[in-house]
Rosetta silent file (secondary structure, phi, psi, omega in degrees, C-alpha in Angstrom):
SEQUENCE: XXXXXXXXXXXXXXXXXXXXXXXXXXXXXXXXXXXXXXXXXXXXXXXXXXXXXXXXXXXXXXXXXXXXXXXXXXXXXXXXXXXXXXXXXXXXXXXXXX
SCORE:     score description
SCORE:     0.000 S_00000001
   1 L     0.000  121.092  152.501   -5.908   -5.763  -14.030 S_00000001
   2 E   -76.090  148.772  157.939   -5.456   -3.071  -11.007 S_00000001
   3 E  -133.129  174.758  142.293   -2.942   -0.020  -11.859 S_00000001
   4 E   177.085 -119.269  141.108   -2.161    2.902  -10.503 S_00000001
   5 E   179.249  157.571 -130.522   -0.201    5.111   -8.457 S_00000001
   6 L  -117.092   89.106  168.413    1.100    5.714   -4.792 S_00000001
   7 L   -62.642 -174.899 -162.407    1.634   10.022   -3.788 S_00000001
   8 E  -121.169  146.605  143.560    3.107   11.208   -0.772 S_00000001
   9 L   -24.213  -48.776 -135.225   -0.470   13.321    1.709 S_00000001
  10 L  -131.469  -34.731 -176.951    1.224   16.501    1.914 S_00000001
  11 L   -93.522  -22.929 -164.544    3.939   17.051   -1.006 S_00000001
  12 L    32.568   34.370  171.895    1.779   14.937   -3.416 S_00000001
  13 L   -99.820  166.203 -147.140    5.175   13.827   -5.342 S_00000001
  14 L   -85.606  155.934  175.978    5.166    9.928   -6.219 S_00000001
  15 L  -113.473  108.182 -163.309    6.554    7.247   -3.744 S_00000001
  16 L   -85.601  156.271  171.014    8.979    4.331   -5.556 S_00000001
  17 L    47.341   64.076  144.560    9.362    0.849   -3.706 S_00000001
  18 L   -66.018  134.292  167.081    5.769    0.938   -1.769 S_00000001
  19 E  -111.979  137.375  170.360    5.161   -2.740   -1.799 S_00000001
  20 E   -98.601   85.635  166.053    1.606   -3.404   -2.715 S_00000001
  21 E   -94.214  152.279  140.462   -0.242   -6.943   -1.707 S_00000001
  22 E   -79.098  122.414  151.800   -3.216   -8.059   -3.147 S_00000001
  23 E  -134.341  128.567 -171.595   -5.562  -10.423   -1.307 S_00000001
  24 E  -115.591  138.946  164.476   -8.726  -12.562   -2.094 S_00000001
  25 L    44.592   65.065   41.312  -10.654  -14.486    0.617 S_00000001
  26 L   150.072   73.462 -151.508   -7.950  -13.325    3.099 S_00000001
  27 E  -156.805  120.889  141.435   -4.983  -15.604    0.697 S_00000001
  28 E   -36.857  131.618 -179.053   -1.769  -13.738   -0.521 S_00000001
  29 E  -119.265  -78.622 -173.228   -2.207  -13.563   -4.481 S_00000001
  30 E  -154.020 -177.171 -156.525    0.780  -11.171   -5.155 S_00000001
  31 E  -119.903  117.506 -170.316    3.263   -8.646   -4.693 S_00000001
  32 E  -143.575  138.192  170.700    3.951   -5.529   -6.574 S_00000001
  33 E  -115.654  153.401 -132.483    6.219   -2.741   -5.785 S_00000001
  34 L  -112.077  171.176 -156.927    5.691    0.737   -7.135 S_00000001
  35 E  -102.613 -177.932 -162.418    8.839    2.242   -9.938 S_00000001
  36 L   -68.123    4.203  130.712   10.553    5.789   -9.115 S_00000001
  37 L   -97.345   30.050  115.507    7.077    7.551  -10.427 S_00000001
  38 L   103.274   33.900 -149.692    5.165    5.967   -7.690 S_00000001
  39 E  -117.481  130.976  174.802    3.120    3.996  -10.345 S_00000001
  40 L  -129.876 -179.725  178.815    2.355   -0.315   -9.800 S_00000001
  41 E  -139.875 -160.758   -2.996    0.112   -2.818  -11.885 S_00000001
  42 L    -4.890  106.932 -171.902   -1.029   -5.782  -11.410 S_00000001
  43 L  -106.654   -0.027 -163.278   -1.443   -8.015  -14.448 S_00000001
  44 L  -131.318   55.884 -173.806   -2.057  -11.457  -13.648 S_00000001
  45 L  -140.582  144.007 -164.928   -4.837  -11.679  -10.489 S_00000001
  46 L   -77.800 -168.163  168.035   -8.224  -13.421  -12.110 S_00000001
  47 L   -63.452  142.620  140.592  -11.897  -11.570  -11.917 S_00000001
  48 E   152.276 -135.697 -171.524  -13.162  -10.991   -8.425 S_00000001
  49 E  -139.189  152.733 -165.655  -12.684   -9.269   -5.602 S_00000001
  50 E  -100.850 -144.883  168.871   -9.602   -8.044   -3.379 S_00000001
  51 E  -165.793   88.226 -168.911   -8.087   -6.366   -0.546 S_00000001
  52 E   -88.103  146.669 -169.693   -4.961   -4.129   -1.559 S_00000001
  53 E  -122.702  122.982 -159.701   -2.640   -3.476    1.316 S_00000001
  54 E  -113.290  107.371 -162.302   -0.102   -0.525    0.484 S_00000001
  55 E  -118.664  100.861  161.231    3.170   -0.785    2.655 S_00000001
  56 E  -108.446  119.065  159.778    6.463    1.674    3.119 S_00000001
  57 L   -28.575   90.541 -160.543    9.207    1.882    6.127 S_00000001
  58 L   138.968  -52.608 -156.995    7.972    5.319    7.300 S_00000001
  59 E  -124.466  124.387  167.729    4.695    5.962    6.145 S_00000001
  60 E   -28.796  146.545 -160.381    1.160    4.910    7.975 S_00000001
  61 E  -108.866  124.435 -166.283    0.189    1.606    6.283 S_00000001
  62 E  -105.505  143.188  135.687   -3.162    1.828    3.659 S_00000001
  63 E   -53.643   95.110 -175.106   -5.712   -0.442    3.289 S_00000001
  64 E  -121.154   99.725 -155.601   -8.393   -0.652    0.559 S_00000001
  65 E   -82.643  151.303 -172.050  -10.854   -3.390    1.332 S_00000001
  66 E    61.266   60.937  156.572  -13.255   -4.334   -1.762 S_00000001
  67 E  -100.674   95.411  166.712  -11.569   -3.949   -4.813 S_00000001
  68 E   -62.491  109.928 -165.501  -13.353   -5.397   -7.843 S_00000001
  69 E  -105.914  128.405  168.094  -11.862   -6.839  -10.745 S_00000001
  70 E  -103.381  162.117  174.943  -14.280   -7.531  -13.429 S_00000001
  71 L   -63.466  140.551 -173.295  -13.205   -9.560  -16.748 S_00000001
  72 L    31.180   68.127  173.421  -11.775   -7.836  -19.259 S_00000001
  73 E   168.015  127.485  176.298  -11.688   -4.295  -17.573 S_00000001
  74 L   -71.791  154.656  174.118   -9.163   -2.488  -15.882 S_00000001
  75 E  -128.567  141.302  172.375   -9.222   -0.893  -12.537 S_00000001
  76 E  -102.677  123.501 -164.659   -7.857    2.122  -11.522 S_00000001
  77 E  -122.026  132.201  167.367   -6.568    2.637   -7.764 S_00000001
  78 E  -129.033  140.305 -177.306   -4.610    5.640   -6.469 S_00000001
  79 L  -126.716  120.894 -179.265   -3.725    6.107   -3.317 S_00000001
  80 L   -80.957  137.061  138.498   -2.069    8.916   -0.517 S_00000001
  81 E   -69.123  124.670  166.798    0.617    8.282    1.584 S_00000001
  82 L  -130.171  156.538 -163.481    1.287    9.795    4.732 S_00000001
  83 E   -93.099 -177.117  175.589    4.316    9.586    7.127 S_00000001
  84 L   -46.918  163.751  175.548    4.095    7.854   10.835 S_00000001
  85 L   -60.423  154.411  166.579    3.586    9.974   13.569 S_00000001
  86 L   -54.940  -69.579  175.214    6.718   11.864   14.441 S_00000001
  87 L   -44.270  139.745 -176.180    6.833   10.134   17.702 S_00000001
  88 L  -138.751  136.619 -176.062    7.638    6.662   17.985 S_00000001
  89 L  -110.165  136.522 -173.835    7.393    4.930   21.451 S_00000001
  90 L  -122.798  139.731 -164.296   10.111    2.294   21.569 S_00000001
  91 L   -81.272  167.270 -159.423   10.479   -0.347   23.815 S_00000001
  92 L   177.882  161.043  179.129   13.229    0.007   26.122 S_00000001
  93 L   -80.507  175.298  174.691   14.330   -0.272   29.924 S_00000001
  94 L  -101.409  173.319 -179.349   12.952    2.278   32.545 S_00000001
  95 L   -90.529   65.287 -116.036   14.600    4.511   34.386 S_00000001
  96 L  -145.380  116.528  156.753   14.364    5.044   37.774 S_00000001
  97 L  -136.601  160.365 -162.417   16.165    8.073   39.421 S_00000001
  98 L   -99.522    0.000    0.000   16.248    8.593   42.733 S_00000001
């Protein structure tokens, strides 16, 4: 089993509906999204080893590559959020004045 739970970088209060994949050998397992105290599990992914990918509308997208589940023992993952750069370059026409 991974658990854990998902803070915000800078306020370090918790962040609800993060969606969290897991993946072994670069294969979708599952999906978990974190509750209104920033906290997810995973309860059903076998021994070995993963690649959790931590996802919000907003917030720079986290990575943790190598995450080992051994049999019968939990793992504990926590992770900071931070948000996107203020700037966002958007596509769009150009301008042209004359």
């Amino acid at each position: 089993d991974i658990a854990g739970g998902v803070i915000h970088t800078d306020t370090k209060k918790p962040l609800s509906n993060v969606s969290v994949t897991a993946y072994s050998a670069a294969k979708k397992e599952k999906v978990v999204y974190t509750d209104a105290n920033g906290n997810y599990s995973f309860n059903e992914l076998r021994a070995g080893t993963y690649k959790l990918v931590f996802e919000k509308a907003g917030y720079k997208k986290i990575t943790r590559e190598k995450v080992t589940i051994r049999p019968d023992e939990g793992c504990q993952l926590n992770v900071e959020m931070d948000n996107e750069d203020e700037m966002q370059i958007l596509p769009g026409s150009l301008f042209n004045f004359d």
